[in-house]
N, C-alpha and C positions, 0 to 999 in steps of 0.2 A: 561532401560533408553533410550528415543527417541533422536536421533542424531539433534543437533543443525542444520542448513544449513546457508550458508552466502549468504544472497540475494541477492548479486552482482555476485554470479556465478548459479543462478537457471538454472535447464535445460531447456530449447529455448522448448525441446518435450512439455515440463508440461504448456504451453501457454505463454503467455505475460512475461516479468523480470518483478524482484519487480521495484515498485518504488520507494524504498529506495533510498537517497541520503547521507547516513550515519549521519542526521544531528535529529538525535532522540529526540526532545522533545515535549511536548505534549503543547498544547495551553491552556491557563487557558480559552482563552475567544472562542474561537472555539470547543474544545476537540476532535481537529485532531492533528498531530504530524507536526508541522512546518515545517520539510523536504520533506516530503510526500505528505502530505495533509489527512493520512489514521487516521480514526478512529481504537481505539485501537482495536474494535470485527475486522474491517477488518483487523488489522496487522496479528493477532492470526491466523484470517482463511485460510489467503496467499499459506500457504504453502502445505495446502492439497483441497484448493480449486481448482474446475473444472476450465479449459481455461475458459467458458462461465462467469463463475461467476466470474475470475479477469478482465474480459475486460469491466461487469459491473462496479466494484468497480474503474477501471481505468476512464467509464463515471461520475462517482461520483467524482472522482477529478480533473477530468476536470470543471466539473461545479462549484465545491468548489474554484477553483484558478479562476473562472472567475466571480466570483461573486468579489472574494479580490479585483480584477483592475476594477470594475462596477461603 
């Protein structure tokens, strides 16, 4: 069985924190997660994805929250 992690204490080595804000729900009309802004494939991959490819997924919701205030 593979150990859960609490994304609010991910290790600082393994790249970027999540951006979890603990406020988990998914958008019926986005299909990001309200608190986040992450698509459900990138919550999934977070945890064993490469520094490079979260600091991608974190340019994806930067542009996802700036499109919300556009």
């Amino acid at each position: 069985m593979s150990e859960i992690t609490n994304p609010a204490t991910d290790d600082e080595s393994a790249g970027p924190p999540s951006p979890c804000v603990g406020v988990c729900r998914m958008s019926d009309q986005y299909r990001w997660c309200e608190g986040c802004l992450r698509t459900l494939p990138e919550i999934a991959v977070w945890g064993r994805a490469t520094p490079e490819h979260k600091l991608r997924i974190l340019d994806e919701i930067k542009k996802r929250e700036a499109s919300l205030y556009s």
